[in-house]
C-alpha positions in Angstrom: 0.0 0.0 0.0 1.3 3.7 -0.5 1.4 6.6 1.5 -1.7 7.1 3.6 -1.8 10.8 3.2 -2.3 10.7 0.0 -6.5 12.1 -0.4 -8.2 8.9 -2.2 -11.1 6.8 -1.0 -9.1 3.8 -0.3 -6.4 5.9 2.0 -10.1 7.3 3.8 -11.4 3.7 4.5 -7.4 2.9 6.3 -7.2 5.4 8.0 -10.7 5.1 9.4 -9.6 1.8 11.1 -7.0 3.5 13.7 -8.5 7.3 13.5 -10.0 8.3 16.8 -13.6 8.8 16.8 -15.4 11.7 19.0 -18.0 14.3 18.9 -19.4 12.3 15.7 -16.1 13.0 13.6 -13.1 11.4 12.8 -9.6 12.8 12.8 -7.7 12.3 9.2 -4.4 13.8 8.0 -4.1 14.2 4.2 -1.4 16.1 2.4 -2.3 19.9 1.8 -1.8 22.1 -1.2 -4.0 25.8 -0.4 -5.6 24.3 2.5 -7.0 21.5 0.7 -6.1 17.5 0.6 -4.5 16.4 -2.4 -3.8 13.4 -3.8 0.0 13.8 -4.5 3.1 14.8 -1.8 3.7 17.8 -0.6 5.7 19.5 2.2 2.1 19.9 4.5 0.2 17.4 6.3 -2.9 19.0 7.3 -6.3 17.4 9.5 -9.7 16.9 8.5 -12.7 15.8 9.7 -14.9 13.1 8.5 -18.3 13.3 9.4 -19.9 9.6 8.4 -23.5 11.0 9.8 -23.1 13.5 6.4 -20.4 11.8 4.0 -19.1 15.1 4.2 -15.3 16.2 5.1 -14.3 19.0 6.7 -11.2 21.2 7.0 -10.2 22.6 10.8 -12.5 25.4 10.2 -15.0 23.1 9.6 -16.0 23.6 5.9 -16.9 21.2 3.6 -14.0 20.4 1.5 -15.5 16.9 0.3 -18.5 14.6 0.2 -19.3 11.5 -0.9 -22.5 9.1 0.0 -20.0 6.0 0.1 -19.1 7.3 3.7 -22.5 8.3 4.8 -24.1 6.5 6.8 -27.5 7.6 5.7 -26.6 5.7 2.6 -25.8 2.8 3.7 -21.7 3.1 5.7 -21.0 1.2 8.2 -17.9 3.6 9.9 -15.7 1.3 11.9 -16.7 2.5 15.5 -20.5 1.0 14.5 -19.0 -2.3 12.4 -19.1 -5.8 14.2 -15.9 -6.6 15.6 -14.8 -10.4 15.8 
């Protein structure tokens, strides 16, 4: 697997297995070009938040930099913190 930080929907669904969960979001670090993720190295790693009640993810002002209904859970994800575990 490649570099985690990269911004694609496979790096999302990783990272969700080890990112904490609180207050209904979870933490993500992508690489940042003018404040938003990217899906190619650069010199800043920046957080974001993805809500999986919404699909949507936000920046740390909390704007919507992203959505997609694969991760929301009105559409049918199951985020990690709600899966089975066995």
């Amino acid at each position: 697997m490649g570099d985690l930080y990269l911004f694609r929907d496979e790096n999302i669904l990783e990272q969700l297995k080890t990112a904490p969960f609180m207050l209904g979001y979870y933490t993500l670090k992508f690489y940042t070009e003018n404040g938003k993720p990217v899906n190619k190295i650069t010199g800043t790693l920046s957080e974001f938040y993805l809500y999986p009640s919404g699909g949507t993810l936000r920046d740390s002002s909390f704007n919507i930099v992203f959505y997609d209904s694969r991760f929301d859970t009105y559409r049918g994800f199951k985020p990690p913190h709600l899966s089975d575990t066995k």
